[in-house]
N, C-alpha and C positions, 0 to 999 in steps of 0.2 A: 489188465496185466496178463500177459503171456502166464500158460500155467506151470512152467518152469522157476521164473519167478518166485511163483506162489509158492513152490517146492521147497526153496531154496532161504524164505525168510527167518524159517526155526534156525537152521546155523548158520544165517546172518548174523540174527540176535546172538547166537552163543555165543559165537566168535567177538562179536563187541561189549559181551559182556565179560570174555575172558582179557580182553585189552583194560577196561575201562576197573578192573578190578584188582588191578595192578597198583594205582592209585592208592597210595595210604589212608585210611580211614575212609573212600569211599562207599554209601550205598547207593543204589537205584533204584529210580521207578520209571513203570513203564507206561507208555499214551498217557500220559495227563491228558491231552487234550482232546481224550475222546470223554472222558468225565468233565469236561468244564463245561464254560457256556458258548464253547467254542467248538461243537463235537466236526462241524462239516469241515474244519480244516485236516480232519484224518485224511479228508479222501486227495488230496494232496502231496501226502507222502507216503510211506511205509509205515514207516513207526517211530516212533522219538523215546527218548531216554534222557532223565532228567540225572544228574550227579549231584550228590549232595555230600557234601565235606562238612568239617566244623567251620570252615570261614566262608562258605557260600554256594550259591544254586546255579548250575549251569545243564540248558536242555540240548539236547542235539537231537535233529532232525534228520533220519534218516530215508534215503531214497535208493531201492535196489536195482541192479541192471542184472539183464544174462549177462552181459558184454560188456566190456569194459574199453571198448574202442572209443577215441573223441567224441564221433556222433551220437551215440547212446548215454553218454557221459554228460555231454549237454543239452538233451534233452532234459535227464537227470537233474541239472542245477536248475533250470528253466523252470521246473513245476516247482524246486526247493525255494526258489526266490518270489514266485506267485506264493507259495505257504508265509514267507516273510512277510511278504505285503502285505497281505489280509491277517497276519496276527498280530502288527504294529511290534514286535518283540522282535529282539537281540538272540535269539536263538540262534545255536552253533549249524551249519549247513552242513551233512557231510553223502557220501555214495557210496555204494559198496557194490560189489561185482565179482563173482569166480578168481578171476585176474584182471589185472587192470596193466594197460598196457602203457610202456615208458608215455607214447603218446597222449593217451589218456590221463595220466598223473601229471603230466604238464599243466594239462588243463585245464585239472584241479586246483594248481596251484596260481595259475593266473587269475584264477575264479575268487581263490579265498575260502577256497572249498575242501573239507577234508576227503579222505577217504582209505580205506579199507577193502581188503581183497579177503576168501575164506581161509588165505593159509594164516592169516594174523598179522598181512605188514600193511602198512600204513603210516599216515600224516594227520595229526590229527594235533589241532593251537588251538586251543579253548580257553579259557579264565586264563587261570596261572600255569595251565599245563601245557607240556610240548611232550608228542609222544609220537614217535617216531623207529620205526622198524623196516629193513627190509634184506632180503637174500632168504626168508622163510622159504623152503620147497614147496611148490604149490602142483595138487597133481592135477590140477587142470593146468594143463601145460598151454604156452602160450600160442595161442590161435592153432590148436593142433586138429582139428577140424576144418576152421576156414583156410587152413594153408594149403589144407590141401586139394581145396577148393582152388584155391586163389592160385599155386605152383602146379597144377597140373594141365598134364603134355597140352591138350587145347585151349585152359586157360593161359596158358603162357604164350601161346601165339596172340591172343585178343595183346596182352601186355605190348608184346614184339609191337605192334601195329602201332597202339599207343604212343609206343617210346617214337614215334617222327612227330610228332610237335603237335599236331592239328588237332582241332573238333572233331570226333566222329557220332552221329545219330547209329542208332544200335543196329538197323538193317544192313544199313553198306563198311559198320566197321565187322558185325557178321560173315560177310561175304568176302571180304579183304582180306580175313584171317583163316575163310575158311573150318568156322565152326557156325553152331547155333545161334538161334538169338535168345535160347535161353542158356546157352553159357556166356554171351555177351552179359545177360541181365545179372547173372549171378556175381562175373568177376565187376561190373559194374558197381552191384550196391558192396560190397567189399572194401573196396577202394574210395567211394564215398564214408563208410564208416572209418575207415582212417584219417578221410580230411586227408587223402594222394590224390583227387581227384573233384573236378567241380563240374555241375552242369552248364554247359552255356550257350545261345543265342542256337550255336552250329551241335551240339550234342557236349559227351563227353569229352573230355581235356585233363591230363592230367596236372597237377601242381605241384605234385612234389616227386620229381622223378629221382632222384637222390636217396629220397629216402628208400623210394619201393625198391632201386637195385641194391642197397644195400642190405635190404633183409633179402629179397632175392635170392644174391649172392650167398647170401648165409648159408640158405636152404640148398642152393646148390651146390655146396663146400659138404653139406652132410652125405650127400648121393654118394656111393659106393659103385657106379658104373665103371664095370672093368675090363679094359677093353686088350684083344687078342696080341700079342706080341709078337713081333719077329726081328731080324737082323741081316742088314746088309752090308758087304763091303764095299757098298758103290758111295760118292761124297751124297751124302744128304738131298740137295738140291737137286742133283743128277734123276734120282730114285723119285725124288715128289713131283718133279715136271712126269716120269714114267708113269706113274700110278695117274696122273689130272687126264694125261694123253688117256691112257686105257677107259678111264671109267667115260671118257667123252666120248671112244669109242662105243662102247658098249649103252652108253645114254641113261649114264646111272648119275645119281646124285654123288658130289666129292666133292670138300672142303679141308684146306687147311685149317689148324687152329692152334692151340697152346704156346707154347714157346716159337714155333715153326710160323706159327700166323704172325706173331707178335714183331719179329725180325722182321717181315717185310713191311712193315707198317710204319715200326718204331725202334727203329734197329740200335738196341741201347747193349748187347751183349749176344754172343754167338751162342747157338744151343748144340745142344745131341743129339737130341734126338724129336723124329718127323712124327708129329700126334695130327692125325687125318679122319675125320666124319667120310664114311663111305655107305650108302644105302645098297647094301647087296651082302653077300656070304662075303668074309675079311678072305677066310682061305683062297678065292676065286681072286681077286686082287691079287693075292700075296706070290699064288704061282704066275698068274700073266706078268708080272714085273721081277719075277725071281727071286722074293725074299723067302727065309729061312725061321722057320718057327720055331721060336727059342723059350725056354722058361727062366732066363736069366741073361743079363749083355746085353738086352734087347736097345736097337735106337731107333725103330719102327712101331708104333700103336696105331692101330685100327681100333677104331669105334663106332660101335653101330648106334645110329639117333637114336634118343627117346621117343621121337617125333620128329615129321616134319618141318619143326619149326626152325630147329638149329639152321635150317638153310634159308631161313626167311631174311631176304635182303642180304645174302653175300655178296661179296665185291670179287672184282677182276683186277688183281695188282700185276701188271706186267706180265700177263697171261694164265697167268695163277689163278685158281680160285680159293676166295679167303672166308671163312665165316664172317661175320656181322662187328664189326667192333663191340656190340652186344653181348655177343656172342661170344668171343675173344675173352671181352669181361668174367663173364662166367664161368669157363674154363678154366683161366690162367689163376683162379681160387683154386685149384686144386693143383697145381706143381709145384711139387715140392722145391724145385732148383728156381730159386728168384720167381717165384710166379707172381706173387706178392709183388713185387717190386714195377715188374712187366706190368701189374693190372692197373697198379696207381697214375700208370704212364701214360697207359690206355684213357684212362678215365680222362687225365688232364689234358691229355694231348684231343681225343678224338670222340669224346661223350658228354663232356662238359669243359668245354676251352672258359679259361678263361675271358679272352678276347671276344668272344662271341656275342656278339649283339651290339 
């Protein structure tokens, strides 16, 4: 067992001893089964706890994770239900974890399996009891580590790549993306601990692309990237064909995106204003096309990448260059005028059709 783990079992215990003792008339005891005649099913689990009431005995068998991601989780049941086996007993199964993620408590509960996280919520149907907790603050925040593993600027191109459909073996989805193969291997087992992604015949694949953009999205709705302002009197369209001319000039990276991408794609309402990915100084744009740098009125945003990625797989819509329907997604989380509404359109229309397949 990782030595974190190990760390982490005294307030495991505490924490299910302050649940468990909530219980009216409850007491506890702990590892019976390392005093019986059964000592080698300790090494099976973690620790158990027997409940004793006036009307009856019920043990629960506990098994601890760092992680509380699906893969870890059932691992977790895996060795609880080898400990069933071999002690022919009706003991309660349960897991516990830092935090446990919505994915992970699923399935627990497809399992029959309780569990418990260290801020105090949980599932937990034993004898007669149903106890049930959850919205506790937990200061292990959720995957606040691997997210940003998993959201960062070169792990998000490994994703980019992913999201076209196919197997990739970890060398040439490396090279495709334009990072390492030890960032492939990392956003890899990531994504496998989710259960978003499965190995197969041709490499990785993902399985649940739905789910990954929607936590994605999450995370990119947090970012605070703010991007330079200005304002022109020329129509909108006039000023974004000027700025595509220029930067193609000059052989700079430019993309349309936010409301301004969304129109040409999925033209469901007119917008205001032109939101543009340009790899260069905004100011150097801004005077070659004659906009006016404003801190207010503005219907002009320059934004500079995070990375390269946001231009990974842009389209050419009628001479235009557009971000990534991807891409589009991601953004259109952050405008405030209908961006919501644009994004779901995106999604339905050009990231997951319906009709597709």
């Amino acid at each position: 067992m990782p030595d974190i783990e190990n760390e982490q079992l005294k307030p495991a215990r505490e924490v299910l001893e302050s649940i468990l003792m909530a219980i009216p008339g409850a007491k506890l005891e702990w590892d019976i089964y390392a005093q019986s005649d059964k000592p080698h099913l300790t090494q099976l689990a973690d620790f158990t706890v027997t409940v004793n009431t006036n009307h009856r005995l019920d043990t629960l068998v506990v098994e601890f994770k760092s992680q509380g991601h699906p893969r870890q989780l059932r691992e977790a049941i895996d060795r609880l239900l080898r400990f069933r086996h071999r002690s022919n007993g009706a003991d309660y199964l349960v897991v516990a974890a830092p935090f446990i993620t919505s994915e992970g408590a699923a399935v627990c509960q497809e399992e029959n399996v309780g569990y418990y996280d260290l801020a105090g919520n949980c599932r937990l149907i034993f004898g007669n009891y149903y106890v049930e907790r959850s919205g506790r603050p937990n200061l292990v925040r959720k995957d606040q580590v691997s997210a940003s593993n998993l959201y960062g600027p070169k792990s998000e191109r490994v994703l980019r790549v992913l999201f076209e459909g196919r197997e990739w073996k970890v060398v040439p989805l490396a090279e495709r993306a334009n990072v390492s193969t030890g960032t492939v291997s990392i956003v890899r087992n990531l994504l496998l601990e989710r259960e978003w992604a499965k190995e197969g015949p041709g490499g990785l694949k993902l399985t649940q692309p739905k789910k990954l953009l929607t936590d994605w999205a999450a995370v990119w709705k947090r970012r605070r990237d703010k991007p330079k302002t200005y304002f022109t009197p020329k129509p909108l369209a006039e000023i974004e064909a000027e700025m595509a001319k220029f930067a193609d000039q000059h052989h700079a990276q430019f993309a349309l995106t936010g409301a301004a991408g969304a129109w040409r794609v999925a033209p469901m309402t007119r917008y205001n204003r032109a939101q543009v990915y340009w790899d260069g100084d905004p100011d150097l744009l801004a005077t070659g096309v004659g906009l006016k740098p404003v801190e207010t009125g503005a219907n002009v945003h320059i934004l500079a990448p995070r990375d390269e990625g946001v231009f990974f797989a842009k389209e050419d819509v009628v001479g235009m260059p557009l971000v990534s329907s991807l891409q589009l997604y991601l953004d259109l989380q952050r405008d405030p005028a209908r961006g919501e509404e644009a994004a779901e359109h995106i999604w339905d229309m050009r990231l997951f059709p319906t009709n597709a397949g």
